[in-house]
C-alpha positions in Angstrom: -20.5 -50.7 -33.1 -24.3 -51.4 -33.8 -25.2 -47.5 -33.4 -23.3 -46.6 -36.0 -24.9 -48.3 -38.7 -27.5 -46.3 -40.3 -30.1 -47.3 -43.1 -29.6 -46.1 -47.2 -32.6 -44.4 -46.8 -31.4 -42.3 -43.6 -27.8 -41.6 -45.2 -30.3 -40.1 -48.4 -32.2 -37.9 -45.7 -28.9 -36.6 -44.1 -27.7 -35.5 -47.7 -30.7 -33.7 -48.6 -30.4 -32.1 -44.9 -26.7 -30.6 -46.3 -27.5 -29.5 -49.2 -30.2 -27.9 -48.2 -28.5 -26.0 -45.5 -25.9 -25.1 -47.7 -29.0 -23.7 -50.3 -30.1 -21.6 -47.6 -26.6 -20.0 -46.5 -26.0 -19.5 -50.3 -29.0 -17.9 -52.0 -31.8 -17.7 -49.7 -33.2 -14.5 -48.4 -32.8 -14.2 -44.8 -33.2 -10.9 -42.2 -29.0 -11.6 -41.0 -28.4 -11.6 -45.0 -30.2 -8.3 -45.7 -28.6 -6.3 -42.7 -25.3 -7.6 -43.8 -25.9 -6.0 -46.7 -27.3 -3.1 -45.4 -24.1 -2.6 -43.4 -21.4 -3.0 -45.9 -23.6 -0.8 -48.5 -24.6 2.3 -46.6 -21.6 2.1 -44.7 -19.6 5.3 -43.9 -18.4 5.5 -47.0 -21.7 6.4 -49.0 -22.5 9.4 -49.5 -26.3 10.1 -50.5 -25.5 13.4 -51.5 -22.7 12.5 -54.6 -24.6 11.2 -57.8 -23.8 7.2 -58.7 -22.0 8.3 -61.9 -21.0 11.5 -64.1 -24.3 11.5 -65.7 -27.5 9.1 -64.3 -29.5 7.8 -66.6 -32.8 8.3 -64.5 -35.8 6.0 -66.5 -39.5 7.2 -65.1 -42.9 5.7 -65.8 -46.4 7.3 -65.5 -49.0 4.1 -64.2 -53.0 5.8 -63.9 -55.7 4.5 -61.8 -58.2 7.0 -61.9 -59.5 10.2 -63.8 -60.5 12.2 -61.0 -61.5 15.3 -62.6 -61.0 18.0 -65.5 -62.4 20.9 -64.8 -62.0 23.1 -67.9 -63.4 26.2 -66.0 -59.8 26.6 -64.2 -57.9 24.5 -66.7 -57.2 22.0 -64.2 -56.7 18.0 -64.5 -56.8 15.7 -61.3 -55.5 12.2 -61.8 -54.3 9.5 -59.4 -51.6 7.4 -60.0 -47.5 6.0 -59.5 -44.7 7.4 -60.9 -41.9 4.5 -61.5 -38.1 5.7 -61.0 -35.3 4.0 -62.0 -31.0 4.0 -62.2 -28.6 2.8 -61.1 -26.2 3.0 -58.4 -23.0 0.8 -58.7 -22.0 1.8 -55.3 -24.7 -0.3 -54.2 -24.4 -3.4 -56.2 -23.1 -6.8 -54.5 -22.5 -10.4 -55.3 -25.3 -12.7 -53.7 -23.1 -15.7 -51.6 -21.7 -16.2 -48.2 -22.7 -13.7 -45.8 -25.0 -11.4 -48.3 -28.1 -13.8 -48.8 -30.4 -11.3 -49.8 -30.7 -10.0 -53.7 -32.1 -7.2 -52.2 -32.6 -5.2 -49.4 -35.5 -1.3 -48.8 -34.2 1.5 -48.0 -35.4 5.0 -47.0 -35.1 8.8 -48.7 -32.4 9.8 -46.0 -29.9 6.7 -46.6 -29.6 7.0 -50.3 -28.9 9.0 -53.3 -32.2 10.0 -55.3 -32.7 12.3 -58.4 -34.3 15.5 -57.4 -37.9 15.6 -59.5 -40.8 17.9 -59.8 -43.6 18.4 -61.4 -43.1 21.3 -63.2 -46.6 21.9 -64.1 -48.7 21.1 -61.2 -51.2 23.3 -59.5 -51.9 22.0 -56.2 -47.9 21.7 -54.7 -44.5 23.0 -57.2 -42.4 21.1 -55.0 -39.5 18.3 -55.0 -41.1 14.7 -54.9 -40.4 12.7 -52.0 -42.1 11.0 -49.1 -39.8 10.1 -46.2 -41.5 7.4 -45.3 -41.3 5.7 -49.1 -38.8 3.0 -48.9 -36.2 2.3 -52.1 -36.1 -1.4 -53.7 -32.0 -1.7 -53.8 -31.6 -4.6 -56.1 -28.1 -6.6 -55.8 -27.1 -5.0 -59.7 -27.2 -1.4 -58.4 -30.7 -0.6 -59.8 -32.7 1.1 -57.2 -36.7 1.7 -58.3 -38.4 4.6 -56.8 -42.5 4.0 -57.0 -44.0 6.7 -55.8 -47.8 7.6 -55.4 -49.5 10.6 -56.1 -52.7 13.0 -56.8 -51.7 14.6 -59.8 -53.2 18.1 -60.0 -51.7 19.9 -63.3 -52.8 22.8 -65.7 -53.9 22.0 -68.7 -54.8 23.7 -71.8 -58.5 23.3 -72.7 -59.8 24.0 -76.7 -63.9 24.0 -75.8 -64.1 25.0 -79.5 -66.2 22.2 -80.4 -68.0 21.4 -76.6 -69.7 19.0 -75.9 -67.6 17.3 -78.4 -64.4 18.0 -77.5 -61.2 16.2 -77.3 -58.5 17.3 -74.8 -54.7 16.7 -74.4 -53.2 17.1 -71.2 -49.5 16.3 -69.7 -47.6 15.5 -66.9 -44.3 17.5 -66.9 -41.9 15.9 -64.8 -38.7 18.1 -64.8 -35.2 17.7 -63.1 -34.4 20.2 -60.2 -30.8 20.9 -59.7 -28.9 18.6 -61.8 -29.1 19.8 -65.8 -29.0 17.7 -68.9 -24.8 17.4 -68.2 -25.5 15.6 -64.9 -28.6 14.0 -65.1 -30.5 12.5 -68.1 -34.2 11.3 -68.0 -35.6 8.7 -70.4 -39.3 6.8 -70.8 -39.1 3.1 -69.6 -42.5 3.1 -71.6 -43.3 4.6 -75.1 -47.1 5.9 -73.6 -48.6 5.9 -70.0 -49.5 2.5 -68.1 -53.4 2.6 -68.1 -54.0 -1.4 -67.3 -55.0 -0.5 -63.5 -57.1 2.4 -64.6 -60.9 2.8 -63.8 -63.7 4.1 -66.1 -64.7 7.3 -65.9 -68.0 8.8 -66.6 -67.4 11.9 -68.4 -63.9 11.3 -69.8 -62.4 8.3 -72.3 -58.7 7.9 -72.8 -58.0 7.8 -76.3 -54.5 7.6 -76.2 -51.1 8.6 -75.0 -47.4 9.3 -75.5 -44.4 10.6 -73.3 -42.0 12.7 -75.1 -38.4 14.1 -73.9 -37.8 17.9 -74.0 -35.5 20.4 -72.8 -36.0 23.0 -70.4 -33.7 26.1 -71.0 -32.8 29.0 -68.3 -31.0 32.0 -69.4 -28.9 33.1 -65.7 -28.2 36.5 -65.3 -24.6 36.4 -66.4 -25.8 35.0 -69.8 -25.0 31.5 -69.5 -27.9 28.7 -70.5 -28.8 25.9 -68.7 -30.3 22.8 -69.9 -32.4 20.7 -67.7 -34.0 17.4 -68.7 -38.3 17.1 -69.0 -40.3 14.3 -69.6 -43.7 15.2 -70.7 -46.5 12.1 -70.1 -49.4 13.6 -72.6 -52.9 11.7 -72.3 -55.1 12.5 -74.7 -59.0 12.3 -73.3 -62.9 12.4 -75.4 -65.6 13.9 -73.5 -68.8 11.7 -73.4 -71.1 13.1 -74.8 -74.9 11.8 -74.8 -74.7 13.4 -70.8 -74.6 17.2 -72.4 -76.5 16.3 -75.9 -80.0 15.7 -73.4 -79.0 18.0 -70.8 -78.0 21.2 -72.7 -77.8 20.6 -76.5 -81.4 19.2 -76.7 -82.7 22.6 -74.7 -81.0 24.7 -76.8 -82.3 24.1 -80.0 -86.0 23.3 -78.5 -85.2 27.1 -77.0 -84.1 28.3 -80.7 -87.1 26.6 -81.7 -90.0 27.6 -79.6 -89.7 31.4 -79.6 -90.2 30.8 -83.7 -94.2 30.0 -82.6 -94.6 33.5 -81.4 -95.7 34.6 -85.1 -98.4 31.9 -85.1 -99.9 33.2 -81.8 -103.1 35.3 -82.6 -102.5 39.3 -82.0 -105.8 39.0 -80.4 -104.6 36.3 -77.9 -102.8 39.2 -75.8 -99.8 36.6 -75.1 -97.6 37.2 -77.9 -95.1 39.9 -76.1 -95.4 38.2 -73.1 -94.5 34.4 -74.6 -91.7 36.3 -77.0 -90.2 37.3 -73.3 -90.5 34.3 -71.5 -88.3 32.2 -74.4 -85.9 35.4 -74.5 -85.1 35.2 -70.6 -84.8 31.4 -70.9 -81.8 31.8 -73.6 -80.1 33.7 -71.7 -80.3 31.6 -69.1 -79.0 28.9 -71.1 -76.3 31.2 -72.6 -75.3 32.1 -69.4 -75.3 28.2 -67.8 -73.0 27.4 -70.8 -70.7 30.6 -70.3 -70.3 29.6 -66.9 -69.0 26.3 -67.4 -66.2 27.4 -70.1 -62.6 28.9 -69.3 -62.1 32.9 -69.7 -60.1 32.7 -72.6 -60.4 34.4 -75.6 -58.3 31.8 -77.6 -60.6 29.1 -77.9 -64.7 30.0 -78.4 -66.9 27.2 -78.3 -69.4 26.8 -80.8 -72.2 26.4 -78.5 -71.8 29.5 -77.4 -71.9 31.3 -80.6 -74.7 29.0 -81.9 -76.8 30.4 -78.4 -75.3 34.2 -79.0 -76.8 34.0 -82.1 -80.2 32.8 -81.2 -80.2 35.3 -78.8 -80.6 37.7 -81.2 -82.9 36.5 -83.3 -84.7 36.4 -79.9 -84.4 40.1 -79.4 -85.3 40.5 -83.4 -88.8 38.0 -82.3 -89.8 40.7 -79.7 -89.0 43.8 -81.9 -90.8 41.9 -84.9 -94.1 41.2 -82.6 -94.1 45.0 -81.3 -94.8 45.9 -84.6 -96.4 43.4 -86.0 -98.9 44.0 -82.6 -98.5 48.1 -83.6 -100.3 47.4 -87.6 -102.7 45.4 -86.1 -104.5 47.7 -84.1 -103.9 50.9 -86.2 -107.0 52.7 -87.2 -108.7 51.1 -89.9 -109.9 54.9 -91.3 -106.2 55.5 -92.0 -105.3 53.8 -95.9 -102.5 51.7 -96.1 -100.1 53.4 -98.1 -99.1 52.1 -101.9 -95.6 51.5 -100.9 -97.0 48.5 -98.1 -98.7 47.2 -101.0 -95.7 47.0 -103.1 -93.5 45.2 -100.3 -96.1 42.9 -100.1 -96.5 42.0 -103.2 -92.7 42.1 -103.9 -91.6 40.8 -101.1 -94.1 39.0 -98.5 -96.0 37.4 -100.2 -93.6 35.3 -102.5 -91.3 34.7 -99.7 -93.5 33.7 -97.5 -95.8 31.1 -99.6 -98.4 33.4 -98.2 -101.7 30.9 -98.5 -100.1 28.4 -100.8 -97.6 31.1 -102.8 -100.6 32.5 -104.8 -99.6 35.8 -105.7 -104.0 37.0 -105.5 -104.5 35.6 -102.1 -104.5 38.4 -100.5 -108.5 39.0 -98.9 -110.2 42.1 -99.3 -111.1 44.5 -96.0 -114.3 43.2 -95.8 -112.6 39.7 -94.4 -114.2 37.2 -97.2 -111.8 34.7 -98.3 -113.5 33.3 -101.4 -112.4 37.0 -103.2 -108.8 37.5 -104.1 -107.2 40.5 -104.3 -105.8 41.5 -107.2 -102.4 44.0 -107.0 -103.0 45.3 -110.0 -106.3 46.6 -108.9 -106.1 49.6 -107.5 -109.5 49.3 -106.2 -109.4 46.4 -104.1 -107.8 47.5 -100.6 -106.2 45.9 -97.0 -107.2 46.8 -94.0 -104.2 46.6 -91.2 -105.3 43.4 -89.7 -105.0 41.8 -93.4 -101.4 43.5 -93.2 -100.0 42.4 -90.3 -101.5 38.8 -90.6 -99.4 39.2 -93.8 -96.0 40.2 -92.1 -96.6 38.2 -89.3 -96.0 34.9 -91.6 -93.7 36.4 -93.3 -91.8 36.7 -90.3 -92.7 33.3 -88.8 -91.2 31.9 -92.6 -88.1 33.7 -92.4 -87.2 33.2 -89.0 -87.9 29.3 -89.2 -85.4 29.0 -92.4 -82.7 31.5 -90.7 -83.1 29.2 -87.1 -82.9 25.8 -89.4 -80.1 26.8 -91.5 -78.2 28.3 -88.2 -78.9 24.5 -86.3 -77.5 22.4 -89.7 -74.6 24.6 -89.9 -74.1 24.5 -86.0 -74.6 20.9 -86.0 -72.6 19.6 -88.8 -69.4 22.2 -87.2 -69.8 20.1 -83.4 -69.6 16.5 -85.1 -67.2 17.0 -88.1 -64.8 19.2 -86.4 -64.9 17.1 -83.0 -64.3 14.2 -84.9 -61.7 15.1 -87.1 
């Protein structure tokens, strides 16, 4: 009878081995658990291809981890990222005891029903999503979540109005294929886009985002109208821009700025059409680097572009101005200048100018000495040509410095109010 008794701390250790056995055959996951569930659920009597319920409520989420690219020369925006899909299928919901240990169990695209999705906006493939090797968490309440990963490649509409300060919103329009608004329903398990997981990008900073529910309407041939559920993920995205204020705004305006000096470039140097040139060809260089990099659209016009247009042709005005300011200077000295040169000068040149400290009798004589004035009234006292086309060309040099100032402000206070507002 001796090998029968047994110790109070051995009869405690035999308890704790029950109940722990019984845990395990009563909550605990294990693989004969899940394929028992596996084999009463998809059984023979599920069919993937009937929908759970009348109408599915089908929840989605957008989850980012990169900003790949937005190229606003073909309109197109590259993100990577997960969409999250859920519903619910009551077909597939079980009790958790006895023989079904498992409170949940994978399963693939070919073994269970699935809303048919599609990005309805992409560029790169307008097909349904799927993978059929993406497995389904079934949980033992019926909700099955679809998380599926993906290079988003989508159109998007680009305003360069105010480049390189620009702010851009772009979406994600995932659309319901098949099944209309009657049959299938599709809500946001998120008010904006998960961005936790998202990296930095260099040229682009997420402001802020939204998803929004819309309609899609089809008119058939036979006049009916079909409704089909879209949910749109809009991102909203600022372009950084100290890259593009040193590498093309800060050559622009030294551009704009330079072909001004022609006018203080001696006639006798022999440089001044040749440097008027040289600063021409190099805006429309510019103009055309800048051109090249916006969309063809004729909706939206960036600034820069008109800014550079602009200076372009006061460029072309800087060589036409020089020709002739070149042209007086060498004219024969035996030919007088006529009265009605002296009046625009005196009107007009001098004054606007500040010709030698906006003295109206500052005006040398044709014998060169700058200690006598010229008077206007004196119809004496004449100018050679040389005197003349000094004269113009500071009037020139004056006038094209205020126009080229005024047009930078103006350009500049546009790019930062307007891209900031």
């Amino acid at each position: 009878m001796g090998i029968f008794k047994i110790s109070v701390i051995d009869f405690m250790n035999l308890l704790l081995m029950f109940f722990g056995l019984l845990h395990i055959t009563n909550g605990q996951w294990t693989a004969a658990g899940e394929l028992e569930v596996r084999k009463q659920k998809l059984d023979s009597t599920y069919d993937r291809l009937v929908r759970p319920t009348d109408t599915v409520a089908v929840k989605a989420a957008l989850n980012l981890l990169s900003i790949d690219s937005l190229d606003t020369k073909s309109m197109t925006l590259t993100m990577t990222g997960w969409l999250t899909v859920d519903w619910t299928d009551s077909r597939l919901a079980w009790t958790v005891g006895g023989t079904l240990t498992a409170d949940y169990f994978y399963a693939l695209d070919t073994e269970i029903w699935k809303p048919e999705l599609f990005i309805d906006n992409s560029k790169q493939d307008v097909k349904i999503l799927n993978d059929a090797y993406l497995q389904f968490k079934v949980e033992n309440t019926g909700v099955v979540e679809w998380e599926l990963p993906l290079i988003f490649q989508t159109h998007c509409e680009v305003d360069v109005t105010f480049y390189p300060f620009d702010k851009q919103s772009c979406s994600i329009e995932l659309t319901s294929w098949g099944y209309t608004k009657d049959d299938l329903t599709l809500e946001a398990l998120y008010e904006e886009i998960k961005t936790e997981d998202l990296q930095e990008n260099g040229e682009w900073a997420v402001t802020g985002s939204e998803v929004k529910a819309k309609d899609l309407t089809e008119t058939k041939a036979s006049g009916s109208v079909k409704t089909y559920p879209v949910l749109e993920f809009v991102i909203t995205l600022r372009r950084k821009p100290p890259y593009y204020v040193t590498g093309v705004i800060l050559p622009v305006l030294l551009v704009a700025f330079l072909q001004i000096l022609v006018f203080v470039l001696p006639v006798d140097s022999g440089e001044k059409i040749g440097f008027s040139i040289t600063v021409l060809l190099a805006l429309a260089v510019l103009l055309t680097l800048v051109t090249d990099s916006m969309p063809a659209s004729a909706v939206h016009i960036s600034y820069l572009s008109v800014y550079l247009a602009m200076t372009l042709v006061l460029g072309v005005f800087c060589v036409f101005a020089t020709v002739l300011v070149i042209r007086i200077n060498f004219r024969d000295d035996a030919v007088p200048v006529p009265k009605w040169v002296y009046k625009l000068i005196r009107g007009c040149c001098v004054p606007i100018s500040c010709w030698r400290g906006c003295c109206k009798n500052s005006v040398s004589n044709n014998k060169g000495d700058d200690s006598k004035s010229f008077s206007y009234d004196d119809n004496d006292a004449l100018l050679c040509w040389k005197d003349v086309s000094a004269i113009i060309d500071w009037f020139f040099f004056v006038l094209l410095l205020v126009l080229t100032s005024l047009l930078t402000i103006t350009f500049a206070l546009v790019l930062l109010i307007g891209g900031y507002t």
